[in-house]
C-alpha positions as a Markdown table, in Angstrom:
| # | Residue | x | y | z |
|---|---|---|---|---|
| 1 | Unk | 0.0 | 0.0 | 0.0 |
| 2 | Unk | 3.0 | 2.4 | -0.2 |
| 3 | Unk | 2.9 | 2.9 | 3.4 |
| 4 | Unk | 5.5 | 3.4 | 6.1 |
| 5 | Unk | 5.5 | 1.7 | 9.6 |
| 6 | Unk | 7.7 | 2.1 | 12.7 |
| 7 | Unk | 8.7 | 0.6 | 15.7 |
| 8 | Unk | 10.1 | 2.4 | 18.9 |
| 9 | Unk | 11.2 | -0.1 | 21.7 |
| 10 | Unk | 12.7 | 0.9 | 25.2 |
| 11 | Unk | 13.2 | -2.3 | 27.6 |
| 12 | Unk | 11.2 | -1.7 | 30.3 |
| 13 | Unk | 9.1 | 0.9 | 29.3 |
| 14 | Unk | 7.0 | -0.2 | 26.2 |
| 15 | Unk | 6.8 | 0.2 | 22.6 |
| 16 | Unk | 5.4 | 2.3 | 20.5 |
| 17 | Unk | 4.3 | 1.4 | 17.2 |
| 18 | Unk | 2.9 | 3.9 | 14.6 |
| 19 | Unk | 2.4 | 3.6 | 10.7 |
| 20 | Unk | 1.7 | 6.0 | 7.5 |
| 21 | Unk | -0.9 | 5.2 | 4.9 |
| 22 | Unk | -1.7 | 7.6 | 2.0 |
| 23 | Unk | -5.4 | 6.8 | 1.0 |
| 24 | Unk | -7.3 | 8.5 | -1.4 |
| 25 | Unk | -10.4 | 9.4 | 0.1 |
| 26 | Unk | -13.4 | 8.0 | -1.3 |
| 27 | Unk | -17.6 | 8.2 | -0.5 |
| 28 | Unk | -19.3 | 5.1 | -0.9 |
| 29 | Unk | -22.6 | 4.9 | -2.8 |
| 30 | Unk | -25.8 | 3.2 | -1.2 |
| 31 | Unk | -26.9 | 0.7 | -3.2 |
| 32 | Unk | -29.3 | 1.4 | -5.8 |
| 33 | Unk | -27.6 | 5.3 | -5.7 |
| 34 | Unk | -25.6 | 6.4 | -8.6 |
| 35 | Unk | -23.9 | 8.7 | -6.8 |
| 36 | Unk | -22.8 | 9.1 | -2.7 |
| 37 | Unk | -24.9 | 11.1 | -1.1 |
| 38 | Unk | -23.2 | 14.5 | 0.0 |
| 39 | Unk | -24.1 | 16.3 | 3.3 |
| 40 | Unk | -24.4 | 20.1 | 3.0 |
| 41 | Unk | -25.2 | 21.3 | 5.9 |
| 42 | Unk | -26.1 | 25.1 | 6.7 |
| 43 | Unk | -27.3 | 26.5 | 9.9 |
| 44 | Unk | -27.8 | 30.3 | 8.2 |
| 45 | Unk | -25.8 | 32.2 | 11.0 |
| 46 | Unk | -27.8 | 30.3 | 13.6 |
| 47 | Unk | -26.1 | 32.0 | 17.0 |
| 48 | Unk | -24.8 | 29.6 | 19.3 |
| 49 | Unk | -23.2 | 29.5 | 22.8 |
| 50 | Unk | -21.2 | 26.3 | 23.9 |
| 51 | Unk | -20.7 | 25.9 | 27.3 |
| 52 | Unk | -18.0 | 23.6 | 28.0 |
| 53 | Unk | -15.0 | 23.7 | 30.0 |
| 54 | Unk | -12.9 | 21.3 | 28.2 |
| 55 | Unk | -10.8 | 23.4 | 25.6 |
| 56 | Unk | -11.0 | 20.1 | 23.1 |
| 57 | Unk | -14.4 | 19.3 | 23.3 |
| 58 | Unk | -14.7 | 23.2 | 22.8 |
| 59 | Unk | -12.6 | 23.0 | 19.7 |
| 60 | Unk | -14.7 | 20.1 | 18.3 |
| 61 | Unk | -18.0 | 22.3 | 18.6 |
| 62 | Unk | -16.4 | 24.6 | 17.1 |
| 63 | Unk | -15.5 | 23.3 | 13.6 |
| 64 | Unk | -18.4 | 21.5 | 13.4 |
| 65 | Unk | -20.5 | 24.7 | 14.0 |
| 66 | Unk | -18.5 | 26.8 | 12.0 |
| 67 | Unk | -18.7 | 24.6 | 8.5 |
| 68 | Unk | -22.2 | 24.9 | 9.2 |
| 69 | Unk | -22.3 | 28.6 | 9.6 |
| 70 | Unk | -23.1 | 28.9 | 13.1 |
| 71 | Unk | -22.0 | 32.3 | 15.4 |
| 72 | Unk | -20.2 | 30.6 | 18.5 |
| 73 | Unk | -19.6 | 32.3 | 21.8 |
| 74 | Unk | -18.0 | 30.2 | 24.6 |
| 75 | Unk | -18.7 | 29.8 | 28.3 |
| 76 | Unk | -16.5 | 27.8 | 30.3 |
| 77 | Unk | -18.7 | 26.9 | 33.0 |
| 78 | Unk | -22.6 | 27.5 | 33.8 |
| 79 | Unk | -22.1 | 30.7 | 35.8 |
| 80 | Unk | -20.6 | 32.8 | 33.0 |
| 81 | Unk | -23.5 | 31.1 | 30.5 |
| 82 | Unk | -26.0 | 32.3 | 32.2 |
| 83 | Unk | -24.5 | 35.6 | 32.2 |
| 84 | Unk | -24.1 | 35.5 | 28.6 |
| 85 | Unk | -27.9 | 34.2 | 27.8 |
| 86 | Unk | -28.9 | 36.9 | 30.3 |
| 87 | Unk | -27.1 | 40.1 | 28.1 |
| 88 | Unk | -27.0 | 38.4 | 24.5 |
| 89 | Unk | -28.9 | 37.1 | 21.8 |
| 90 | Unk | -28.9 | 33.5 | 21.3 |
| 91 | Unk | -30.5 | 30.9 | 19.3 |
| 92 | Unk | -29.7 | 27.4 | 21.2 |
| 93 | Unk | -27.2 | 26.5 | 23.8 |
| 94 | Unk | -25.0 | 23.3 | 23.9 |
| 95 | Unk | -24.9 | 22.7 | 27.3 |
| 96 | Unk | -22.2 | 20.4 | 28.9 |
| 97 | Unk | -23.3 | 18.9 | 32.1 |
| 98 | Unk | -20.1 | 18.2 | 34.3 |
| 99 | Unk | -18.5 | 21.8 | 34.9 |
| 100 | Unk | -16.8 | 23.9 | 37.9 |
| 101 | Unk | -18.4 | 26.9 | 39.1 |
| 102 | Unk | -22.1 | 25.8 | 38.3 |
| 103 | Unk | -23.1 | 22.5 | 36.3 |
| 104 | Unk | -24.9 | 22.0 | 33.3 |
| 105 | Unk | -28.4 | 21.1 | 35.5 |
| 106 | Unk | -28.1 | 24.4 | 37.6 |
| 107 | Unk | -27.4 | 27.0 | 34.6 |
| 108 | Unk | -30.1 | 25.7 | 32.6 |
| 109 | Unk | -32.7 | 25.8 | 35.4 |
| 110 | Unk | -31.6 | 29.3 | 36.0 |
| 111 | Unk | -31.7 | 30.5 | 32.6 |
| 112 | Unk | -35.9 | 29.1 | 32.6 |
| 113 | Unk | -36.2 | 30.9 | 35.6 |
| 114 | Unk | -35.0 | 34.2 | 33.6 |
| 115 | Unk | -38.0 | 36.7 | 33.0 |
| 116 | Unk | -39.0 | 36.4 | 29.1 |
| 117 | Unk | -40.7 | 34.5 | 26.8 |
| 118 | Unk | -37.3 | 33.8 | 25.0 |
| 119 | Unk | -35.8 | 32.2 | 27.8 |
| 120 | Unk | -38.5 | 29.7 | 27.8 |
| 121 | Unk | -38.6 | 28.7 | 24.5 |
| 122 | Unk | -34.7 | 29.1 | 24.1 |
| 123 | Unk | -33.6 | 25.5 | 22.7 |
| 124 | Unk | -30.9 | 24.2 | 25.3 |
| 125 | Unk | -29.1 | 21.1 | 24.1 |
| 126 | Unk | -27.0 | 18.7 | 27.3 |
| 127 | Unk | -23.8 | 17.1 | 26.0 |
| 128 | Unk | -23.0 | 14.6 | 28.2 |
| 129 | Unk | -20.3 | 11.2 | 28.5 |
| 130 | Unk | -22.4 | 9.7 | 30.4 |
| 131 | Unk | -24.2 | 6.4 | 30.0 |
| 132 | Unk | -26.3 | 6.0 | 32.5 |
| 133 | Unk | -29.9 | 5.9 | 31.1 |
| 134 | Unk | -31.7 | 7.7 | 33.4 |
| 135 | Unk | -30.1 | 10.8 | 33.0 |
| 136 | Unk | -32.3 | 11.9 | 30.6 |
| 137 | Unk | -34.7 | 12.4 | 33.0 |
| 138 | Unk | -32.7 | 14.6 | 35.3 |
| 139 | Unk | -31.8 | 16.5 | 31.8 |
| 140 | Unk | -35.3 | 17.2 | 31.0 |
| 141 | Unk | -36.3 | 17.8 | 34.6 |
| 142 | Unk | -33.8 | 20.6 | 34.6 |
| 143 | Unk | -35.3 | 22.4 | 31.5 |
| 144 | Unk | -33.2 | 21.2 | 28.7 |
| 145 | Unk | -34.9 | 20.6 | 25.4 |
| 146 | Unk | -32.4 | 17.1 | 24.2 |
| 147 | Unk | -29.3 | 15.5 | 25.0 |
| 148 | Unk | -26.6 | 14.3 | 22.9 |
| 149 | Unk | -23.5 | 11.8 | 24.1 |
| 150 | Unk | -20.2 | 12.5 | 23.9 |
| 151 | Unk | -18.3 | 11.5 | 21.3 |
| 152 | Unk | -21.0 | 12.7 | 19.1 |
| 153 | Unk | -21.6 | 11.8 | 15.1 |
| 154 | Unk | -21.9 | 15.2 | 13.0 |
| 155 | Unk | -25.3 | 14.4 | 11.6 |
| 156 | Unk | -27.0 | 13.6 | 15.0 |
| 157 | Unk | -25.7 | 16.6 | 16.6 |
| 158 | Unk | -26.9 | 19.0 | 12.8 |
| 159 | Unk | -30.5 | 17.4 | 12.9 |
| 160 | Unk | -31.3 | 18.0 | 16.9 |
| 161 | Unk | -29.9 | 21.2 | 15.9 |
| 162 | Unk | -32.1 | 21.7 | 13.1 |
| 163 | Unk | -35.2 | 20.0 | 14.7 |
| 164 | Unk | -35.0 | 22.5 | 17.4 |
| 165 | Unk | -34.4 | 26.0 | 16.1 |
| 166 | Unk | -36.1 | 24.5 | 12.9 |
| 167 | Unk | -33.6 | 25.3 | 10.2 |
């Protein structure tokens, strides 16, 4: 395959092994398609604030949201998001759920308990690593619209999106 691999060995210690493929990259066709089907995904400037206090996971959000024209603000914990929703315009939040400062559960039960219709209605999204199936129940309980599991495929995380703020 043209490829290079490599092998780093210290007694005692381990080994590392690591390799080097160059693959073209190809879509694969359903069958009965002629051609793969492409995902073009547009969120028309849809204004978004992630709060998340891992600087990765932040990053991830951020590409993501970006190819699909999204404005992103970041909050690194609950208690600067609910400062943010409370002076700015926004159209969802992604709302992680383990933070310092105030969790995920607290700033989204604060931000419903903001006066205004539009802090009502505002679509707030949990992003959790969790497995444990009955924290969806605690999720809604605290006044958050859906939840999505981390690590997260692209399309799940676009339609909840889209179902949401219906874009």
């Amino acid at each position: 395959m043209g490829g290079k691999i490599a092998l780093t060995s210290t007694p005692g210690h381990g080994s590392v092994f690591s390799f080097v493929l160059d693959l073209d990259k190809c879509l694969a066709a359903k069958p009965g398609q002629s051609k793969p089907e492409t995902f073009q995904p547009n969120l028309n400037s849809l204004r978004v604030l992630i709060v998340e206090d891992q600087q990765i996971n932040t990053m991830v959000l951020k590409n993501f949201l970006g190819q699909w024209n999204c404005v992103c603000s970041i909050a690194e914990n609950g208690k600067i998001a609910t400062e943010m929703v409370g002076s700015n315009d926004y159209d969802l939040v992604l709302m992680d759920l383990q933070m310092p400062e105030m969790d995920g559960y607290q700033a989204a039960r604060t931000i419903r308990q903001f006066s205004g219709d539009k802090y009502c209605r505002l679509p707030i999204i949990a992003l959790t690593a969790s497995a444990v199936p009955s924290i969806k129940g605690q999720i809604l309980d605290a006044g958050m619209n859906g939840v999505l599991g981390k690590p997260f495929e692209p399309k799940e995380l676009y339609d909840l999106i889209s179902e949401l703020t219906r874009k």
